[in-house]
LUMGULO-870472 format. One record per residue (C-alpha): residue number from 0; z, y negated, x negated. Coordinates in steps of 0.2 Angstrom, whole numbers. Layout:
% LUMGULO-870472
{k: NUM	w: Z	v: Y	u: X}
...
END
This chain:
% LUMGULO-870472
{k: 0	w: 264	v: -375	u: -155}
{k: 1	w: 262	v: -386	u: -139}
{k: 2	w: 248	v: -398	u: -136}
{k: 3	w: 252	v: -417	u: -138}
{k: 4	w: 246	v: -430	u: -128}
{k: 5	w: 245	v: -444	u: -137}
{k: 6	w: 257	v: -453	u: -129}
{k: 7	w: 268	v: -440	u: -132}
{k: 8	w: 267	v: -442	u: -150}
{k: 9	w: 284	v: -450	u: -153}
{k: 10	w: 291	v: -434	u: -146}
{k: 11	w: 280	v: -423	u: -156}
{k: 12	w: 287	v: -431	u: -172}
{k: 13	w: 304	v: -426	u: -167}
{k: 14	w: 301	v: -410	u: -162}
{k: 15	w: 291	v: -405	u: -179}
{k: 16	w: 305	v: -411	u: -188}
{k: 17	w: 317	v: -399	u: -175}
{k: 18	w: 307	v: -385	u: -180}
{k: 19	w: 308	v: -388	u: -200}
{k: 20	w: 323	v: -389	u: -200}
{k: 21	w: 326	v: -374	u: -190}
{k: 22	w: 313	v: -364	u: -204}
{k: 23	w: 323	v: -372	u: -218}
{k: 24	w: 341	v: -365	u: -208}
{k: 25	w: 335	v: -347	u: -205}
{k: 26	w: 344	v: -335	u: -216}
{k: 27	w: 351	v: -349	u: -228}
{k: 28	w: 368	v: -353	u: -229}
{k: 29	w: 364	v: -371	u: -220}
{k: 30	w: 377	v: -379	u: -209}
{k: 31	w: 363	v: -392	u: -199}
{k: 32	w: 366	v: -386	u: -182}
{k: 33	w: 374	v: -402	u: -178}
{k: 34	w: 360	v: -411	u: -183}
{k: 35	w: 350	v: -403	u: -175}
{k: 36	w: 357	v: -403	u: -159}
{k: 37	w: 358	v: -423	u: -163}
{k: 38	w: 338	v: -424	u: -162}
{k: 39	w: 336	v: -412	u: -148}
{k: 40	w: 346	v: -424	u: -137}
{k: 41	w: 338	v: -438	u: -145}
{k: 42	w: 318	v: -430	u: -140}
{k: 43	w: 323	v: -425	u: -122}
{k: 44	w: 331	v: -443	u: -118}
{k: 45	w: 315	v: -449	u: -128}
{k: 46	w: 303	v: -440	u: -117}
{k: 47	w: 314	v: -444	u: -102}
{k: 48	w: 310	v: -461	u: -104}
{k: 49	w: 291	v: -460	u: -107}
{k: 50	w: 288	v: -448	u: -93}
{k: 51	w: 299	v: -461	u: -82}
{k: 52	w: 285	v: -474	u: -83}
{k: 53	w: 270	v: -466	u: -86}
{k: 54	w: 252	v: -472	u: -79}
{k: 55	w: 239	v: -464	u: -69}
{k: 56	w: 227	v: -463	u: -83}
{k: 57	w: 241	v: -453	u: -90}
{k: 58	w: 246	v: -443	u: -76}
{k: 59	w: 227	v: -438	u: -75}
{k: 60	w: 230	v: -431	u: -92}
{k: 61	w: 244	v: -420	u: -88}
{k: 62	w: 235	v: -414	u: -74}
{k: 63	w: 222	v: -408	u: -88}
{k: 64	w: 233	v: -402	u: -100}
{k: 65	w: 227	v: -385	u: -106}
{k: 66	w: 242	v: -377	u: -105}
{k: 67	w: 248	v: -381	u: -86}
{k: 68	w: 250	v: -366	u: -77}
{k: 69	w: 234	v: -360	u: -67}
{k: 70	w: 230	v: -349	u: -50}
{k: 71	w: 232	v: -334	u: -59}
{k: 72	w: 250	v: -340	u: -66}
{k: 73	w: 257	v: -343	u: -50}
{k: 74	w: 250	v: -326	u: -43}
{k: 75	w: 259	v: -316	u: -57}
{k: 76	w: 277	v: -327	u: -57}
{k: 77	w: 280	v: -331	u: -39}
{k: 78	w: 269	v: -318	u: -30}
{k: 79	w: 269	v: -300	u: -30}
{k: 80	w: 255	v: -286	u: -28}
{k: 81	w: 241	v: -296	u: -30}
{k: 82	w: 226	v: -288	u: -26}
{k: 83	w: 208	v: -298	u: -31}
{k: 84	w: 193	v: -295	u: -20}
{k: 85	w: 176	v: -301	u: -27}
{k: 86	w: 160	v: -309	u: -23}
{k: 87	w: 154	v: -319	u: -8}
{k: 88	w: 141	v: -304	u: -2}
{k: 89	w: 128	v: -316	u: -3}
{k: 90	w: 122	v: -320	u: -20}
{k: 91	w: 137	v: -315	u: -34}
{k: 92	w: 156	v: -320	u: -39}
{k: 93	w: 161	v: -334	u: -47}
{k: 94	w: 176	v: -333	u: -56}
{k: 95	w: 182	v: -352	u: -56}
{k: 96	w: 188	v: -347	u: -41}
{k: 97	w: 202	v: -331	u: -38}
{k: 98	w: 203	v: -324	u: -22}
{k: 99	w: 214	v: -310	u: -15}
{k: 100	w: 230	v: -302	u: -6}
{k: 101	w: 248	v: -303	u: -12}
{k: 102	w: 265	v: -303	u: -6}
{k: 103	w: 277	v: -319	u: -6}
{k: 104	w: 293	v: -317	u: -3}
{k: 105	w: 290	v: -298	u: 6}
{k: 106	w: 274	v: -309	u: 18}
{k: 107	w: 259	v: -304	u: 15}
{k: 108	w: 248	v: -318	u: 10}
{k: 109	w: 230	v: -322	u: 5}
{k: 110	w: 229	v: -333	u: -10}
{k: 111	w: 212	v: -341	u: -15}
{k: 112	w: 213	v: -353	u: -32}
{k: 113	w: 202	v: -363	u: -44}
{k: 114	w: 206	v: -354	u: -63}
{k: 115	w: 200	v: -365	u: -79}
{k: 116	w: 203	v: -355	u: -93}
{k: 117	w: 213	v: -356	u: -109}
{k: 118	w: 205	v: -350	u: -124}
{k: 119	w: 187	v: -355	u: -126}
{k: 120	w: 177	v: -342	u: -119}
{k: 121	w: 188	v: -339	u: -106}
{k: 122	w: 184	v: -358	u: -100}
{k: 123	w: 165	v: -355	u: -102}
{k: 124	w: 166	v: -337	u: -92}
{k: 125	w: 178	v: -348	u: -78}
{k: 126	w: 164	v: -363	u: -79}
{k: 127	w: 178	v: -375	u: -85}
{k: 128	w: 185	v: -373	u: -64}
{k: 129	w: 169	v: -380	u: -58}
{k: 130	w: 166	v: -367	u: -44}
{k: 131	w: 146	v: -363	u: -39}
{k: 132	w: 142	v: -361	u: -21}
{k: 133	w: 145	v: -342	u: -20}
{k: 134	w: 164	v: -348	u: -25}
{k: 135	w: 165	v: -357	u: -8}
{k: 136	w: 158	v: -343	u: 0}
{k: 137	w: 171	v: -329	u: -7}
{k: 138	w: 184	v: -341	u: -4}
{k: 139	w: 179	v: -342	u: 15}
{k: 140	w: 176	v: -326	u: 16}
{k: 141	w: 194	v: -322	u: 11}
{k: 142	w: 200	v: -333	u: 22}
{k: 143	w: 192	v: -327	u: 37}
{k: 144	w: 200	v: -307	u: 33}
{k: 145	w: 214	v: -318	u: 31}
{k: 146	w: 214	v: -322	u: 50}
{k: 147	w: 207	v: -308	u: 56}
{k: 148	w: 224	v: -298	u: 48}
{k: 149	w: 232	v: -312	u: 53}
{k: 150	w: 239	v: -315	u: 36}
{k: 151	w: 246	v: -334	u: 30}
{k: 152	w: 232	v: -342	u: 17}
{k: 153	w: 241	v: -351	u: 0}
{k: 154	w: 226	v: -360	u: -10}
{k: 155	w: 229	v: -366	u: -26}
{k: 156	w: 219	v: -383	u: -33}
{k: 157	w: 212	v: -388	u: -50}
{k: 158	w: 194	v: -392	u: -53}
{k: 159	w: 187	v: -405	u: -58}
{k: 160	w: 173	v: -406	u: -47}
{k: 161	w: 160	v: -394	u: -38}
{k: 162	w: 148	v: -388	u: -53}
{k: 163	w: 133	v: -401	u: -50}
{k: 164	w: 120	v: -389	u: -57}
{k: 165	w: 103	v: -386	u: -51}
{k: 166	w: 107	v: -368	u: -50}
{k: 167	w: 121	v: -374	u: -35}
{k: 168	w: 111	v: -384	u: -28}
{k: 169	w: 97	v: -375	u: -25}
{k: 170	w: 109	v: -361	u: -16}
{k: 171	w: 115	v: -374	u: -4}
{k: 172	w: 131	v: -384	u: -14}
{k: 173	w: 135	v: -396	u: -2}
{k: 174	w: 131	v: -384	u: 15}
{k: 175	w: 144	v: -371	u: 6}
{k: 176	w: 158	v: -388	u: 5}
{k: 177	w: 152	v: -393	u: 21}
{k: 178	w: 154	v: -374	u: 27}
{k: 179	w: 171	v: -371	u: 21}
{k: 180	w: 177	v: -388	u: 28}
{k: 181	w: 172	v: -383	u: 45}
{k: 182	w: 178	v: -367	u: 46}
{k: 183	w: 194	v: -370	u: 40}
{k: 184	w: 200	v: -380	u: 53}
{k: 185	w: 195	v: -366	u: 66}
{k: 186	w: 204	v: -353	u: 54}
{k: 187	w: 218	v: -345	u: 67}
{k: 188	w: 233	v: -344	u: 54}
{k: 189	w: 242	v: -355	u: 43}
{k: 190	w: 236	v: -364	u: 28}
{k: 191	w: 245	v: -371	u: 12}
{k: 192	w: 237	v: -382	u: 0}
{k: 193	w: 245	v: -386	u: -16}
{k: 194	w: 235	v: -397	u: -27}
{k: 195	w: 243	v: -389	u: -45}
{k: 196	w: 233	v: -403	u: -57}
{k: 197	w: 217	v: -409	u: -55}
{k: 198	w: 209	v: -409	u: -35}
{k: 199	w: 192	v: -418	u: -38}
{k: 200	w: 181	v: -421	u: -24}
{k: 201	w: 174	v: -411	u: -13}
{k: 202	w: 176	v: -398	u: -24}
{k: 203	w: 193	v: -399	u: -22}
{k: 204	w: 193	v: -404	u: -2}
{k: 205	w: 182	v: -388	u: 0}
{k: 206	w: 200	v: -377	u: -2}
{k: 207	w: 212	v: -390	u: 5}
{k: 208	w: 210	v: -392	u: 24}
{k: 209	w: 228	v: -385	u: 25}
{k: 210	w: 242	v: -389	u: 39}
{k: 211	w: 253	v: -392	u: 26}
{k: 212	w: 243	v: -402	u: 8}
{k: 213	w: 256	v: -402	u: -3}
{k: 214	w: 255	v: -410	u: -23}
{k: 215	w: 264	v: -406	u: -40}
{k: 216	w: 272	v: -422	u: -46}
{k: 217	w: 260	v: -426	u: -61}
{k: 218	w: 244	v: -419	u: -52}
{k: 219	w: 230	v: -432	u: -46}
{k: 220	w: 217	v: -429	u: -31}
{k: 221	w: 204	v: -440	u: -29}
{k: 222	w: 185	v: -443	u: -24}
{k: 223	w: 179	v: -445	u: -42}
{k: 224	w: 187	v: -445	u: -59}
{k: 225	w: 190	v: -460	u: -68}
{k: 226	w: 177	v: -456	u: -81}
{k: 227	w: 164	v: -458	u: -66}
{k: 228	w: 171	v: -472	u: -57}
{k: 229	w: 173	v: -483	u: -74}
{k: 230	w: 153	v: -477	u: -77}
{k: 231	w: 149	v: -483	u: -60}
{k: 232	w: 155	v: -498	u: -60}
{k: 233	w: 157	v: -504	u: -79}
{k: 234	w: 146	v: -494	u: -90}
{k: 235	w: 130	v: -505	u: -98}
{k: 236	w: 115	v: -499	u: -106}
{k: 237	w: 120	v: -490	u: -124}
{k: 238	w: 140	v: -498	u: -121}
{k: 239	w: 154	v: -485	u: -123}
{k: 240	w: 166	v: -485	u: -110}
{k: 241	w: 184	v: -490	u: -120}
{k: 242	w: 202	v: -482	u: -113}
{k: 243	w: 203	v: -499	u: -105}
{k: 244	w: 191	v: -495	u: -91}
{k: 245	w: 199	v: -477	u: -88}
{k: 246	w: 217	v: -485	u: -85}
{k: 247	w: 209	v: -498	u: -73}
{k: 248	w: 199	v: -485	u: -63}
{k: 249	w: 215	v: -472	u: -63}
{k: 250	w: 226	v: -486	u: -56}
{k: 251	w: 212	v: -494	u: -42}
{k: 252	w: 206	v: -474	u: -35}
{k: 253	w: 226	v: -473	u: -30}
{k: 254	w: 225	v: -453	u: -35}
{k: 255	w: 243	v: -449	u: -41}
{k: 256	w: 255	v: -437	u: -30}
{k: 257	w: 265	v: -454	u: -26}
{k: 258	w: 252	v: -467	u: -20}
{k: 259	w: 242	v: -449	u: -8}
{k: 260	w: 261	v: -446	u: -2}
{k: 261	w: 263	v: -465	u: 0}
{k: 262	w: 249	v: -464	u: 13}
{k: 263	w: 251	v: -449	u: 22}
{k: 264	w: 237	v: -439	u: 14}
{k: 265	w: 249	v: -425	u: 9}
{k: 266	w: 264	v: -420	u: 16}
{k: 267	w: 277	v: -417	u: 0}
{k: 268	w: 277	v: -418	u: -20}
{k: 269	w: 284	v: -404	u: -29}
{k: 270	w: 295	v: -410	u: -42}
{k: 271	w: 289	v: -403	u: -61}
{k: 272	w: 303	v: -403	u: -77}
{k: 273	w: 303	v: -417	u: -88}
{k: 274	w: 285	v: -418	u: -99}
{k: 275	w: 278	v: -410	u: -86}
{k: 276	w: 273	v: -390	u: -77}
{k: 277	w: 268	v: -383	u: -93}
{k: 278	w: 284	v: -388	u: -103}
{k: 279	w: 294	v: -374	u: -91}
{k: 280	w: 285	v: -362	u: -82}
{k: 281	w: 301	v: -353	u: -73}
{k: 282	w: 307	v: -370	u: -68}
{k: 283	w: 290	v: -375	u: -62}
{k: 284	w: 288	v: -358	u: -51}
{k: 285	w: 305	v: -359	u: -43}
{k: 286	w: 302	v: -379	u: -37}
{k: 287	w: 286	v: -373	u: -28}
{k: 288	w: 291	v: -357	u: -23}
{k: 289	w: 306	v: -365	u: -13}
{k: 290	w: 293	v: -378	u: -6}
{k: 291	w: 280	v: -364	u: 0}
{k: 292	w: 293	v: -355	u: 7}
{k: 293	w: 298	v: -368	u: 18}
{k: 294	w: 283	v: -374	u: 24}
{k: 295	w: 276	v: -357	u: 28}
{k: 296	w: 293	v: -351	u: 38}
{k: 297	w: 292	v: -367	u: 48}
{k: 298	w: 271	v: -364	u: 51}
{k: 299	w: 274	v: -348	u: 56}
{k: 300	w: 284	v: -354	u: 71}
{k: 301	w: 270	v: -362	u: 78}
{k: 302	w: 259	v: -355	u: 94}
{k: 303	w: 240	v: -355	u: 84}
{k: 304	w: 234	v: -366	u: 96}
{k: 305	w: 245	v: -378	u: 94}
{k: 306	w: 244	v: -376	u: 73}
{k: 307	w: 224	v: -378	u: 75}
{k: 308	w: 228	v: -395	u: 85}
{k: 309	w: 242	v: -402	u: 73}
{k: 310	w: 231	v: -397	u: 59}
{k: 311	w: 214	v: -405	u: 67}
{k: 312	w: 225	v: -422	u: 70}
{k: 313	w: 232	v: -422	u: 53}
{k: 314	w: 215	v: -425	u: 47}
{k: 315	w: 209	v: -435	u: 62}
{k: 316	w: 224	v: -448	u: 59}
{k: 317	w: 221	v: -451	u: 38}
{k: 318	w: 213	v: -470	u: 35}
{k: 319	w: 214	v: -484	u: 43}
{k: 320	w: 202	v: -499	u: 49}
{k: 321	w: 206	v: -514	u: 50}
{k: 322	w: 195	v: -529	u: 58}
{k: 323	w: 191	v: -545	u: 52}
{k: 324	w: 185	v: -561	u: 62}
END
């Protein structure tokens, strides 16, 4: 059974029907295969049509549908051998965030990932994807074994947000963001960040200093969720925050793959099927196994000081001012 979002419920009514039909079909001597086949076109053109104007809010959902392919998905289907290392040789491990060695496309490559979590204590062990500062710090110091083996770095994004506990802070939260955002733009070997569904905050920016930042097309990346921007700005003493607030928040913080391309923040969107990443895994993994494989053939051309440059000036360059008399 797939999770609905609820405005997907139009197509769940059709597809319930599909599949009770198909239970009342099996071994009876029932001739509805036409019928079938006439509601099956009817819930893909249905769907087509919702996904083909959906809004941010919306697309901030998808991002955090539970069953959207995580880190560890993308190791296993388009990587090969990967190897996880462990721990950040300060403090402990923190396993919101997977870090290891692997082979893409016969490269080795060093991947480095948020991981959620499906099944309930699975999300509490993985912290729901909201990394502590010994996370940073693993993922750092996999990057720098990266360089020094002169190995490609692939990061995979989807947390909500740096875990803003007072355990984290007291072990140095922000110096850990700060750290990794630092380093990474000295780091001597070519970086690909692929935002895979939700990129919040810093805790998000901590693993996407890349040469190339790259977006699945229904993932959002943004400096605060809308639940915290519609708080900021609109919640009252003892009000509720309605839906309302959410869609006006999602549209103003501009956090979709489309508006972040529209701007130059990132450099490409990686088309998904139709409803979405986790309505077809293979399909998913071959659209952003042909973009990575691009991106890193054409980085590994480049001289490293020329890459550490481009990748400096990429950042340098984002925003604009504009003066007023």
């Amino acid at each position: 059974m797939h999770h609905y979002l609820d405005f997907e419920r139009p197509v769940a009514e059709l597809e319930n029907k599909i599949e009770e039909l198909k239970r009342l079909a099996d071994g009876k001597d029932m001739n509805i295969t036409s019928e079938i086949k006439k509601l099956e076109k009817k819930a893909k053109d249905l769907r087509a049509d919702i996904f083909a104007k959906i809004t941010p809010w919306q697309k901030t959902l998808i991002a955090r549908h539970p069953e959207r392919p995580y880190t560890l998905d993308y190791t296993k289907l388009i990587m090969e051998d990967f190897i996880e290392l462990h721990g950040d040789r300060r403090f402990a491990d923190d396993t919101s965030i997977v870090a290891g060695f692997a082979k893409f496309q016969g490269v080795p490559v060093a991947v480095i990932g948020h991981q959620k979590g499906r099944t309930t204590k699975e999300r509490i062990e993985r912290n729901f994807g909201q990394p502590h500062p010994e996370g940073y710090r693993k993922a750092l110091r996999i990057m720098k074994l990266a360089e020094r083996f002169g190995r490609p770095i692939f990061t995979f994004i989807d947390t909500p947000g740096a875990y803003p506990g007072i355990g984290a802070e007291e072990r140095g939260q922000a110096e850990a963001i700060a750290k990794n955002l630092l380093d990474m733009f000295m780091i001597k070997t070519p970086i690909i960040a692929t935002v895979i569904g939700e990129g919040g905050s810093g805790g998000a920016l901590a693993l996407a200093v890349g040469d190339a930042v790259l977006m699945l097309e229904h993932s959002v990346y943004s400096v605060i969720s809308p639940e915290g921007c519609a708080a900021i700005l609109w919640k009252k003493n003892g009000t509720e925050l309605a839906q309302g607030e959410y869609e006006k928040a999602s549209e103003s913080l501009k956090m979709t793959a489309q508006d972040l391309y529209s701007f130059g923040v990132i450099d490409e969107i990686i088309p998904e099927p139709v409803g979405g990443a986790h309505r077809d895994y293979p399909e998913t993994m071959e659209a952003v196994k042909k973009v990575l494989k691009n991106h890193l053939a054409e980085l590994m051309k480049k001289p490293v000081d020329l890459l550490l440059e481009e990748r400096y000036e990429k950042f340098r360059s984002m925003g604009a001012v504009e003066e007023s008399l």
